[in-house]
C-alpha positions as CSV (number, residue, x, y, z in Angstrom):
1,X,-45.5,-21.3,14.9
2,X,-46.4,-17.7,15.2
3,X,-49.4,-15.9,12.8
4,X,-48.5,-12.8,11.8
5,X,-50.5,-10.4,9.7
6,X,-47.8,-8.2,8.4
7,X,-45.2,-9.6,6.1
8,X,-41.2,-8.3,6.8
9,X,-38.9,-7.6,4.2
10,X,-36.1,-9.2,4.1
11,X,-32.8,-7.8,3.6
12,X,-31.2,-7.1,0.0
13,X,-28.7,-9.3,-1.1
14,X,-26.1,-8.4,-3.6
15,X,-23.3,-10.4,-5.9
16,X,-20.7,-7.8,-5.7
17,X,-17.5,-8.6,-5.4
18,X,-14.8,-5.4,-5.0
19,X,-11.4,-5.1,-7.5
20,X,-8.6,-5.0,-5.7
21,X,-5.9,-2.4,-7.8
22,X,-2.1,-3.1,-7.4
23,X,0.0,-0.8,-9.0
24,X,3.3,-2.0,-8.5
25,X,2.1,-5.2,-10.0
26,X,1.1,-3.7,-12.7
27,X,4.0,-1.9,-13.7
28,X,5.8,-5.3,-13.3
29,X,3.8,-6.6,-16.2
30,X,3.9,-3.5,-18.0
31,X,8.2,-4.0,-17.9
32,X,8.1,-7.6,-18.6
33,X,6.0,-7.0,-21.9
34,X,8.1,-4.3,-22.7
35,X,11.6,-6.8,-22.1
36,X,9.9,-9.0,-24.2
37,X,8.9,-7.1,-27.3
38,X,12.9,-5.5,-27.3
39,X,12.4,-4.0,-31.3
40,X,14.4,-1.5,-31.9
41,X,11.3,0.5,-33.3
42,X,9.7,0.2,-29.9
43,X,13.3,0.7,-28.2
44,X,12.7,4.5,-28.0
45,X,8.9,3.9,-26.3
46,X,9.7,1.5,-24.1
47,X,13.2,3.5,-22.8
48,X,10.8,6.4,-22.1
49,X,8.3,4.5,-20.2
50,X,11.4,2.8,-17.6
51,X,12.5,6.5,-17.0
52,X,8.9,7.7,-16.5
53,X,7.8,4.8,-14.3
54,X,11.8,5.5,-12.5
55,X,10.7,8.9,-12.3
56,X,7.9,8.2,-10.5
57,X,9.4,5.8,-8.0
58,X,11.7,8.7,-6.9
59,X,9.8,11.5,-6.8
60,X,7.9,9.6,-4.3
61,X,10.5,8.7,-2.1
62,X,12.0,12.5,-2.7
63,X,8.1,13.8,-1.0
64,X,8.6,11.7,2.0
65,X,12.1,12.6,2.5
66,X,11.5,16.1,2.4
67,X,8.3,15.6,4.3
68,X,9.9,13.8,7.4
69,X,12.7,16.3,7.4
70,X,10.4,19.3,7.7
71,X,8.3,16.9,10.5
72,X,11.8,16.8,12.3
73,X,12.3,20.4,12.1
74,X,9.2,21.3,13.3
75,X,9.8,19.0,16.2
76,X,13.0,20.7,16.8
77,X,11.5,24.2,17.5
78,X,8.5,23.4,19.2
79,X,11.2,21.5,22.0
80,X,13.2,24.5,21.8
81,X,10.0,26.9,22.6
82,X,8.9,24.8,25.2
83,X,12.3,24.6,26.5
84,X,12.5,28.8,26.4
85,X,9.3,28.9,28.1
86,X,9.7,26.7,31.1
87,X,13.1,26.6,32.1
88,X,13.9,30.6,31.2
């Protein structure tokens, strides 16, 4: 047993405990209430939240599309300039 003269602090301790977010999920539920409450007064709502969340799906797959194609291009004529300078 040692004697100290000093007393350490000891260490913080928290309760957090992080959220985890999931946005496909989400939407799942959102459509699945929306099947389920099928009014015809609510018809017009929920028709124009499947073709936003729709929307959304595609525009995001439209990005990456045109994303990896101007990736592959760029590829494309870097090769070629390499190509001009080394073996011309």
């Amino acid at each position: 047993m040692a004697l100290t003269f000093f007393k350490t602090p000891r260490n913080k301790q928290f309760n957090y405990k992080p959220v985890y977010y999931d946005k496909k999920k989400e939407e799942r539920e959102k459509m699945a209430k929306a099947a389920l409450e099928e009014d015809t007064d609510n018809y017009e709502k929920a028709l124009r939240d499947r073709l936003q969340m729709r929307w959304k799906r595609t525009s995001g797959a439209r990005t990456r599309r045109a994303s990896n194609q101007r990736l592959i291009i760029i590829f494309i004529v870097m090769f070629v300039l390499v190509y001009l300078l080394f073996f011309l």
